[in-house]
C-alpha positions in Angstrom: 0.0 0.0 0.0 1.7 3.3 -1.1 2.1 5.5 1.6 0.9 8.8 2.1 2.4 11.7 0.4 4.0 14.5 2.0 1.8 17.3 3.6 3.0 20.6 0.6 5.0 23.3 1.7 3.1 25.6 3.9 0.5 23.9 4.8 -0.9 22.9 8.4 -1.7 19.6 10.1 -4.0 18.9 13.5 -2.1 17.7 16.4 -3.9 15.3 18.8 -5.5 18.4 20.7 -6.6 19.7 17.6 -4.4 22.3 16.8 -2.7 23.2 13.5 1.0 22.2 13.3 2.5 24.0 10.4 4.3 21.6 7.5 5.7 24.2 5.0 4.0 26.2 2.3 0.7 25.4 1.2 0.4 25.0 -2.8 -3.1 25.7 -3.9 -5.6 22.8 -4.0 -3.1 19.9 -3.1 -2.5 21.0 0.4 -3.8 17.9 3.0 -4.6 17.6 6.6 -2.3 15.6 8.7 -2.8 13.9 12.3 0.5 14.4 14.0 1.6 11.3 15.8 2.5 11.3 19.4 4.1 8.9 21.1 2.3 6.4 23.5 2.3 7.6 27.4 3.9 4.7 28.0 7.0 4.7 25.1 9.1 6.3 27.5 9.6 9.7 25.1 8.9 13.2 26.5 5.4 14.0 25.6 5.2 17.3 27.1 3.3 18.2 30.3 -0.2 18.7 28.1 0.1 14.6 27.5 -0.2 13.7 31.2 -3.0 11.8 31.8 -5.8 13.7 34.1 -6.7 12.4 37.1 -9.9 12.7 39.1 -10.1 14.8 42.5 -12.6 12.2 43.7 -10.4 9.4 44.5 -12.5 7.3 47.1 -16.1 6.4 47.6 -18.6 8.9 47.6 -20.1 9.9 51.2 -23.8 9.4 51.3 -24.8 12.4 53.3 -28.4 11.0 54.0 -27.0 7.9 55.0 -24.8 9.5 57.5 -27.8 11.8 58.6 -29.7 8.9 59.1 -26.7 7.4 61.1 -25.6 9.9 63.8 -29.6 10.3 63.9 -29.6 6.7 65.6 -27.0 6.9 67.4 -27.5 10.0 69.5 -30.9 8.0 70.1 -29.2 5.2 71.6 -26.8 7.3 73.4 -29.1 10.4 75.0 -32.5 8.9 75.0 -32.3 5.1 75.1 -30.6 4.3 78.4 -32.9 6.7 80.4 -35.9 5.0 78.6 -35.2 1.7 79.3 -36.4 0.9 82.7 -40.3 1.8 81.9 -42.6 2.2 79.4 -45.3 5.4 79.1 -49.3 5.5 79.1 -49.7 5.7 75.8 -46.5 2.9 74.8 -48.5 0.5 77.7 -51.9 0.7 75.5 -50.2 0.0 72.3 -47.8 -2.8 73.8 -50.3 -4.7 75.7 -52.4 -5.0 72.6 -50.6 -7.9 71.7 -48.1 -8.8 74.4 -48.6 -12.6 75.3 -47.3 -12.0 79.1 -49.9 -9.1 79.7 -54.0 -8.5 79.5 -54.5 -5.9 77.1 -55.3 -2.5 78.5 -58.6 -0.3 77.1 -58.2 0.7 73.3 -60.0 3.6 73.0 -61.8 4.5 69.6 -59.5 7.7 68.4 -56.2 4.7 68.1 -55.3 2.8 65.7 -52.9 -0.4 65.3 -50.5 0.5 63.2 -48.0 0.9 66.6 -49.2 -2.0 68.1 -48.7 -3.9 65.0 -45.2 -2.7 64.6 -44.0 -3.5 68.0 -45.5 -7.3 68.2 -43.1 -9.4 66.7 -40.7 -7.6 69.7 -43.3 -8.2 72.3 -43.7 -11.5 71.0 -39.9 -12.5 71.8 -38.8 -10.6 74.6 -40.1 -8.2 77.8 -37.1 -6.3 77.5 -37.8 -2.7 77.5 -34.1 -2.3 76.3 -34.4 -4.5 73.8 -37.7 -2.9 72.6 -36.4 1.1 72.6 -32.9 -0.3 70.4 -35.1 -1.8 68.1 -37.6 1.2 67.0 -34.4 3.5 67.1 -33.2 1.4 64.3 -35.8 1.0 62.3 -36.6 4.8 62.8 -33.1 5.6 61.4 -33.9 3.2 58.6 -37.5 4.9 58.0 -35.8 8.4 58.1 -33.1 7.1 55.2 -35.7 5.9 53.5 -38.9 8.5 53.0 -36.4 11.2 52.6 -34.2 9.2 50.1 -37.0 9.0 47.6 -36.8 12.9 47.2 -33.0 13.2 45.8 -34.3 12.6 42.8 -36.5 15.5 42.8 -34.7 18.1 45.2 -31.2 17.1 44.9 -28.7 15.2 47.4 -27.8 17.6 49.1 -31.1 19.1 49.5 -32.6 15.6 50.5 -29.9 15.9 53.0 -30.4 18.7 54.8 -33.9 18.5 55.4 -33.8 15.3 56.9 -31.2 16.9 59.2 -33.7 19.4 59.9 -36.2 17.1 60.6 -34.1 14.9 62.8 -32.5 17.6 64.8 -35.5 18.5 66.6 -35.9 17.1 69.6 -39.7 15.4 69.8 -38.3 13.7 66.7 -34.8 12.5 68.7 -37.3 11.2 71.9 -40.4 9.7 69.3 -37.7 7.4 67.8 -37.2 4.7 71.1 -40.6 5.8 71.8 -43.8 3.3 70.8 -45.4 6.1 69.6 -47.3 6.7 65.9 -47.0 10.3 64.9 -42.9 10.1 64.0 -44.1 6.8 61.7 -46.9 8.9 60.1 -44.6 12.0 59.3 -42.1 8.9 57.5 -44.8 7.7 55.6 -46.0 11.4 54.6 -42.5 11.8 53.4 -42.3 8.7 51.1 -46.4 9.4 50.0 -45.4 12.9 48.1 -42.4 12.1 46.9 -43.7 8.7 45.6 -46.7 10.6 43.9 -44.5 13.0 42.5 -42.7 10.7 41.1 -45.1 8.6 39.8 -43.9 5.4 41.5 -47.7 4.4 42.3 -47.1 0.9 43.9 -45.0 2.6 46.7 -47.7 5.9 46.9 -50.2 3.0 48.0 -48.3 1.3 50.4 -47.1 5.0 52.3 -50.4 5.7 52.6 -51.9 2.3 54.0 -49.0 3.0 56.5 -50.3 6.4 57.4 -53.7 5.2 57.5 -52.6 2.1 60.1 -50.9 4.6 62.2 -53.0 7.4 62.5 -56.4 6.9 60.3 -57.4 10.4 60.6 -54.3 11.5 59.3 -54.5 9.7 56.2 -57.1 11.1 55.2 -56.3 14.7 55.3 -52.5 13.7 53.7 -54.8 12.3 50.5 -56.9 15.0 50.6 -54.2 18.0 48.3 -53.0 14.7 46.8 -56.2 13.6 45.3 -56.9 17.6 44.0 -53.5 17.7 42.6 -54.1 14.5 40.8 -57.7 15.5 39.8 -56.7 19.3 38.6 -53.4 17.8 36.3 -54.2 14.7 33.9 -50.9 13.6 33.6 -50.8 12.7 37.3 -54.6 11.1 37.7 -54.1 8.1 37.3 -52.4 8.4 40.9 -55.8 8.3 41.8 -56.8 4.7 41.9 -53.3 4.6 43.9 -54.5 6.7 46.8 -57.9 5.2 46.9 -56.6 1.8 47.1 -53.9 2.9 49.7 -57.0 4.5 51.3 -59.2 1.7 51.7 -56.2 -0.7 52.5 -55.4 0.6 55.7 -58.9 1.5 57.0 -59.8 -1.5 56.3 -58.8 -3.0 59.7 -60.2 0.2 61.5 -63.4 0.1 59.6 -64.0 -3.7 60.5 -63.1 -2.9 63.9 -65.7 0.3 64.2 -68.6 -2.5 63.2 -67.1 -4.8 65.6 -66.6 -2.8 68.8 -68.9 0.4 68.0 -72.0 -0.5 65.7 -70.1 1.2 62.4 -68.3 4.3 61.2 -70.9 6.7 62.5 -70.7 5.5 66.3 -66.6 5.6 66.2 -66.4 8.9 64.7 -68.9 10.3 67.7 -67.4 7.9 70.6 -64.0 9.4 69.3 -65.4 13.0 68.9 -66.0 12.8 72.4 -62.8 11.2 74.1 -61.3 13.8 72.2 -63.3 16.6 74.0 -65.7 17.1 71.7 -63.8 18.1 68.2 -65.2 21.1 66.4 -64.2 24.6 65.9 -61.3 25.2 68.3 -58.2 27.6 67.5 -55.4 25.9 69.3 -52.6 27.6 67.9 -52.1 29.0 71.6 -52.0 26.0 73.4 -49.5 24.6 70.8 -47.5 27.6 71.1 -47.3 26.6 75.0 -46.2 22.6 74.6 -43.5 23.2 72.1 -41.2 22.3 74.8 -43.0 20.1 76.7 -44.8 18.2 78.8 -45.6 15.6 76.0 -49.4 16.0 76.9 -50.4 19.4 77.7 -54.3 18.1 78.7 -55.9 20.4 80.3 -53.0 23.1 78.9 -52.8 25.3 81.7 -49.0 26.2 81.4 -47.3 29.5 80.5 -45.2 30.0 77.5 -42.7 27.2 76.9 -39.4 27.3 78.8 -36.0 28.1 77.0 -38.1 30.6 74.7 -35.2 30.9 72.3 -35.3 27.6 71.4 -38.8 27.7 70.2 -37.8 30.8 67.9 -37.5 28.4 65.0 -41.3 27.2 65.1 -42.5 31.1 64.8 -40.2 31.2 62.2 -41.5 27.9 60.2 -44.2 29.1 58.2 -42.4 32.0 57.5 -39.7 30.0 55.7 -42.0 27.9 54.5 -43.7 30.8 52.4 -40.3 32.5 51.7 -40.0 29.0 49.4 -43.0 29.0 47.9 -42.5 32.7 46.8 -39.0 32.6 45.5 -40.1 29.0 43.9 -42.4 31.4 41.6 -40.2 34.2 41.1 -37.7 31.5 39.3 -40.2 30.3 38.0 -41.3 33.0 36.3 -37.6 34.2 35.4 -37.8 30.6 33.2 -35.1 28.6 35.8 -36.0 25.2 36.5 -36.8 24.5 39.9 -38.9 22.2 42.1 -42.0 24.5 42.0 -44.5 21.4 42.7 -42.6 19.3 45.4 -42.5 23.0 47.2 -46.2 23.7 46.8 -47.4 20.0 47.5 -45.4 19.6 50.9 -46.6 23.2 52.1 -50.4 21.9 51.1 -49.8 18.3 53.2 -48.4 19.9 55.7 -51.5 22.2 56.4 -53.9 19.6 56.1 -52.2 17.4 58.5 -52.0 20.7 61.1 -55.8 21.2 60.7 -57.1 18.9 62.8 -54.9 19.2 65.5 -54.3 23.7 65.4 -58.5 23.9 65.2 -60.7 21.2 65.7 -60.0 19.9 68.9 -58.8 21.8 72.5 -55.6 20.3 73.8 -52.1 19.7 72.2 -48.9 17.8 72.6 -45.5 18.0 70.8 -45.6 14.8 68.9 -48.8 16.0 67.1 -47.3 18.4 64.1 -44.6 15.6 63.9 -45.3 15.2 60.2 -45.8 18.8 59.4 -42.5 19.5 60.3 -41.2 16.5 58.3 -42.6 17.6 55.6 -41.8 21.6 55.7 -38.3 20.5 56.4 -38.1 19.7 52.4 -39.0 23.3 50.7 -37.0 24.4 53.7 -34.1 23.6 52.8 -34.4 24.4 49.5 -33.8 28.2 50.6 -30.0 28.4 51.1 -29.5 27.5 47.5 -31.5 30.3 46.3 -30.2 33.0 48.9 -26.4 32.1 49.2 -23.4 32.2 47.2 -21.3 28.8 47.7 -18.9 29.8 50.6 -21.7 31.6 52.5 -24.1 29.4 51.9 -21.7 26.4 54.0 -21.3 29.0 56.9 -24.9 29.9 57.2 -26.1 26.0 57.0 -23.3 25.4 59.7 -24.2 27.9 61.8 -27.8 27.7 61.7 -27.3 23.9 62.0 -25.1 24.7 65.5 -28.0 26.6 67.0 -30.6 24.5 66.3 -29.0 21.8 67.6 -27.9 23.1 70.5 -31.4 24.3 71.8 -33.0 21.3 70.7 -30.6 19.5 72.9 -31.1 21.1 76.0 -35.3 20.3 75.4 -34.6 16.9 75.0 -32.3 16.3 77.7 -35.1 17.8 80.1 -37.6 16.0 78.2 -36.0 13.0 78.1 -35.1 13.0 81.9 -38.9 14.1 83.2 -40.0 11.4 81.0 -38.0 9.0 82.7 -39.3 10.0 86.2 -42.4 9.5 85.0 -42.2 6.4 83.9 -40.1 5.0 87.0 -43.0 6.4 89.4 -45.1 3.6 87.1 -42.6 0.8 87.4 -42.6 1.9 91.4 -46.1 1.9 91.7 -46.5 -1.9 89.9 -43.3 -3.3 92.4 -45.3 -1.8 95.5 -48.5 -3.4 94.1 -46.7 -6.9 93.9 -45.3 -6.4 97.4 -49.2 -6.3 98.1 -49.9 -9.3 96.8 -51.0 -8.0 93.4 -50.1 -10.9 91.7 -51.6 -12.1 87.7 -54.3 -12.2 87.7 -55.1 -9.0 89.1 -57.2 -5.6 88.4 -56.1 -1.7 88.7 -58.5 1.2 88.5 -58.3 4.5 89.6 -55.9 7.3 88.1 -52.8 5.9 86.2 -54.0 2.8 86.0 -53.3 1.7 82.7 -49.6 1.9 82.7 -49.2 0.6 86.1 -51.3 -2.4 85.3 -49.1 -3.3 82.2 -45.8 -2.7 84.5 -47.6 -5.2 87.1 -49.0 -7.8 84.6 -52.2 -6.6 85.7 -55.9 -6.0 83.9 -56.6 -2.5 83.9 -60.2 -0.8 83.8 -61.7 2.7 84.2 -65.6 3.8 85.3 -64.9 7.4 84.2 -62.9 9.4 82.0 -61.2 9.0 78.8 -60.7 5.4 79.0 -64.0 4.1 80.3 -64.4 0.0 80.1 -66.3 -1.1 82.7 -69.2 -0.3 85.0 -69.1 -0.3 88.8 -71.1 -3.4 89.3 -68.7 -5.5 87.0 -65.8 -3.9 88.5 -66.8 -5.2 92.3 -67.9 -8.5 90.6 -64.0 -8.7 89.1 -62.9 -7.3 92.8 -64.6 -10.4 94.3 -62.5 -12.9 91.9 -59.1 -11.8 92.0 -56.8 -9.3 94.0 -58.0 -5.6 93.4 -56.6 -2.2 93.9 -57.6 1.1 93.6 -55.3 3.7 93.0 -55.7 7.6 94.4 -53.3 10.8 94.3 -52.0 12.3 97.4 -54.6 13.5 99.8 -57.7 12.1 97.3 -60.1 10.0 98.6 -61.7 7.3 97.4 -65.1 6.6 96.0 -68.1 5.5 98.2 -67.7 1.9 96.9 -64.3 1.8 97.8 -64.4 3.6 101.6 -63.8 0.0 103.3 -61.1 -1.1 101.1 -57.5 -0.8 103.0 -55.2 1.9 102.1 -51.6 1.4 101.4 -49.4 4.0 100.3 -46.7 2.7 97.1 -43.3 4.0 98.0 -40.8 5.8 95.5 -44.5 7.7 93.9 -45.4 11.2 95.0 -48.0 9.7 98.1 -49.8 7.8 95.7 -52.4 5.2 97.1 -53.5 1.8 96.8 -56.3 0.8 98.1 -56.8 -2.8 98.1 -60.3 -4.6 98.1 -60.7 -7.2 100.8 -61.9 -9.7 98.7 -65.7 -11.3 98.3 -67.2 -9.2 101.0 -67.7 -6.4 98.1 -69.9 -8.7 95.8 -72.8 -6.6 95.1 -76.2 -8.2 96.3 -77.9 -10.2 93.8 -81.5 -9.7 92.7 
């Protein structure tokens, strides 16, 4: 094969960079382009510094910032909260817990709760008694329920982004405590997380399941999170067929609470207006004060009668939270407007959620407790952190996020160490109260009734039941019929006395409680007269 003639006099050639290498003069129409050859990196001839090959600043893995979010999340759990936790379990966690524990009777379910809590914790119950054991369990699988909901929004707000607002989220310090804690409103808030951003997505398999686990957690709840979801999907066409999605979420997790209103209640009707009232009543009641006031604890302000929360500074940031939250809505439409491409509909749909899960517990009913706007927060926490991006330049933008991140954290800390240790205390006084009621000869089977009762009964192995209040199971005449078959005690607060049916029953007060009182039926002497 002849080779290649000579490049004419004045003409040019490309090197391997493209540029033009001169070869002599060019002569008209005969002048050629020529590659210049370069020798091999690895020939061992000079190339030149421009022949070096580049190498990549990233030389190791790549750090999942969620991940580790997630990660410290847990283990500050199991560090500040967990080992103070561990010797007693709370009112509420003893309802949900006994439900299905095979070494207890279970305690009164009253018709605003639902399983979903009691369903999670079983197959722990099931095994083991250990409260240890129970509180290092749900701190994991809360860390993995955080990494999760929040992972499916990288895709639509950016790693980074995704990052930060679960380190928003996770920084305050109801969330810290609700993650040892058998408790449903922190799972609700993860499965309002994963529900918009699986909707937004389009991913309507995983939309369903989020919401059947909202609606087994909290079934009020799920129904305001479908409600913007369902006019979002309705108002745009290329999103309605999320519809059948959400109504077969829907019906999927009511479906055990709906079988268990015809079961227990007489139907849908009777539930709503049995719950209504254990409630107080729900209707038109502005509760942003009381809210306001149990920011910081106690974690149920019933009756609310407390000033404004202690450490006021560190409740700065939820007076602050719908302000942000609008300051992303408005500069999402002022990009949006200027033709950028931004997130202008995972902004507006997490403000919308967020509001309808705050309805029902800022108006409609008259009491309050931290753990209730759980998911609002969850879900602001995503347009919220959209905002340094949009307000500051690179360098600032690290020393604002750190220092805001600093503060927060630091406030939030000093809540939740207070928090954690009155819970604690609280929660002892039960597991004294159920040792002194052994020591009594309270042993299974038994009954409690009186104030407290529930939670003490769990920590006792006891049968628990009420005539009044809240959590009212039983009437008086079955409650001295019950007295008459197995040991019986009555409980009553410092300086209380008991009711007339209980006047001859003998008093014994439970040491390590505040001068609480047992008072222990004598047995088949209070066996009402028959007819």
């Amino acid at each position: 094969m002849p080779s290649e003639p000579p490049a004419p006099s004045g003409s040019t050639a490309f090197g391997s960079r493209g540029r033009r290498v001169p070869q002599g003069r060019e002569t008209g129409r005969q002048s050629r382009w020529r590659p210049v050859s370069r020798p091999a990196p690895d020939s061992g001839a000079r190339t030149g510094p421009r022949s070096r090959p580049r190498t990549s600043r990233r030389t190791g893995p790549r750090i999942d910032a969620l991940a580790v979010v997630a990660t410290l999340d847990g283990l500050l759990a199991l560090v500040l909260v967990v080992p103070r936790l561990r010797h007693g379990l709370g009112w509420d966690e003893a309802v949900y817990l006994s439900q299905y524990d095979p070494r207890h009777p279970a305690a009164f379910f009253s018709a605003p709760r639902s399983r979903g809590t009691s369903l999670l914790t079983a197959p722990v119950v099931a095994l083991t008694a250990s409260t240890t054991v129970l509180r290092v369990v749900l701190t994991v699988l809360s860390s993995l329920a955080l990494y999760a909901s929040f992972r499916v929004w990288r895709p639509l707000l950016g790693t980074r982004t995704t990052a930060l607002a679960a380190l928003l989220f996770a920084s305050l310090w109801i969330t810290m405590l609700s993650g040892p804690m058998a408790m449903p409103n922190l799972w609700v808030a993860f499965g309002a997380v994963g529900a918009v951003g699986c909707f937004l997505r389009g991913r309507g398999v995983l939309l369903a399941c989020c919401v059947a686990g909202v609606a087994l957690f909290r079934a009020p709840d799920a129904v305001w999170l479908v409600l913007p979801m369902a006019v979002c999907a309705a108002a745009a066409r290329r999103r309605r067929r999320m519809l059948a999605f959400l109504a077969v979420g829907l019906a999927a997790g009511l479906a055990q609470w709906i079988v268990e209103a015809y079961a227990r209640w007489g139907g849908i009707r009777a539930r709503l207006h049995v719950s209504s009232a254990t409630e107080g009543d729900i209707g038109l009641h502005p509760n942003l004060g009381t809210a306001w006031h149990a920011l910081n604890g106690p974690l149920l302000c019933r009756p609310c009668t407390t000033g404004p929360p202690d450490l006021a500074w560190t409740s700065l940031w939820w007076l602050a939270l719908p302000l942000l939250a609008a300051a992303a809505v408005v500069l999402a439409l002022r990009d949006r407007r200027r033709g950028r491409t931004v997130p202008l509909a995972p902004i507006l749909l997490c403000v919308a959620c967020a509001a309808a899960l705050s309805v029902s517990y800022l108006l409609l009913i008259g009491y309050s407790a931290p753990r209730f706007l759980v998911p609002a927060y969850a879900l602001l926490a995503l347009p919220i952190a959209t905002l340094p991006v949009r307000i500051a330049r690179p360098r600032a933008l690290a020393a604002l996020v750190i220092a805001l991140c600093a503060v927060q954290l630091g406030g939030q800390y000093l809540v939740l160490e207070r928090q954690t240790a009155e819970t604690a205390a609280k929660d002892a006084r039960y597991v004294a109260a159920a040792h002194g009621l052994r020591s009594l000869g309270l042993t299974p089977p038994c009954l409690v009734t009186g104030p407290r009762a529930l939670p003490i009964a769990y920590a006792a192995g006891c049968a628990s039941a009420e005539l009044t209040g809240n959590n009212a199971s039983t009437t008086r005449a079955e409650l001295l019929r019950r007295a008459a078959r197995m040991p019986t005690a009555l409980l009553t607060s410092r300086g209380q006395r008991p009711p007339h049916y209980a006047r001859t029953w003998t008093p014994y007060e439970l040491p390590g409680t505040p001068g609480w009182t047992a008072w222990k039926a004598p047995g088949r002497e209070q066996l009402p007269p028959g007819p």
